[in-house]
N, C-alpha and C positions, 0 to 999 in steps of 0.2 A: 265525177266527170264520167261520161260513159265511154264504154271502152275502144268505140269507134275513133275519138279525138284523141285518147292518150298518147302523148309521144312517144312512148318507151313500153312496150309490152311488160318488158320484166322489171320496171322499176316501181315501188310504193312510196318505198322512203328511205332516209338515209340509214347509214349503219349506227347506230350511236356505240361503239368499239373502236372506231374507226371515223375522228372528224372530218369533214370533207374540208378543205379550201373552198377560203369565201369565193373562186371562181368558179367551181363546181355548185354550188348553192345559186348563182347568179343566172349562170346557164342553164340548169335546170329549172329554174322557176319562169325562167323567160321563156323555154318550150312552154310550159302548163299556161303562159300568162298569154299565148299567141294558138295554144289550141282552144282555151276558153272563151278567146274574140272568134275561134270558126264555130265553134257549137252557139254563142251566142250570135252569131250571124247569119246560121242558118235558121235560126228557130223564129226571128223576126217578123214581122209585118207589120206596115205601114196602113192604118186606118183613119180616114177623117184628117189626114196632114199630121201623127203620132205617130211614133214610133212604139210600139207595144212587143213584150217579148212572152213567145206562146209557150206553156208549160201546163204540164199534166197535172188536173185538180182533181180534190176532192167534192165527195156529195155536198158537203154543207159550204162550197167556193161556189162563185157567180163564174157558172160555164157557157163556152160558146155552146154553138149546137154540135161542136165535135169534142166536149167533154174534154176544153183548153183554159186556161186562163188566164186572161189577156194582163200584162206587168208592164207601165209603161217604161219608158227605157229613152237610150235616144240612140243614132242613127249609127250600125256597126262604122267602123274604123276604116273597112277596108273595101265596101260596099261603094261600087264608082256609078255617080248619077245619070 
C-alpha cells in the first residue's frame, strides 16, 4: 500500500508477544480495507462503459501511452454518479 493511504503512520503489524483482541484485528483491518477502496478509487477510469484500474507496468505489459496498465475492475464503492 503506499504510504500516502496508510492509516496508521507507525503501524506494520501486530506484536506476536503480545495477542491482540479479535476487536483490534477487526479494526484495524477495516482501516486498511477502507484505505484500499481510496487508492483503488483513485487510481480508476472508466473507458468504453469499463471500469479498468490504472497501475504501473512493466516493458513486456501492454501499456497505455503513459506507461499504465489498464486491469478491469468494477466501479469503486464509494464513487457517486
Amino acid at each position: 500500500m503506499a504510504e500516502k493511504y496508510k492509516p496508521f503512520d507507525d503501524f506494520d503489524n501486530f506484536d506476536e508477544d503480545d495477542i491482540p483482541q479479535n476487536s483490534d484485528v477487526v479494526f484495524i483491518l477495516s482501516q486498511y480495507l477502507q484505505c484500499f477502496e481510496k487508492q483503488r478509487a483513485d487510481n480508476v477510469v472508466i473507458n468504453r462503459g469499463a471500469w479498468y484500474w490504472r497501475v504501473q507496468g512493466n516493458d513486456e505489459d501492454k501499456l497505455d501511452e503513459e506507461g499504465m496498465v489498464l486491469i478491469r475492475t468494477i466501479k469503486p464503492k464509494k464513487l457517486k454518479d
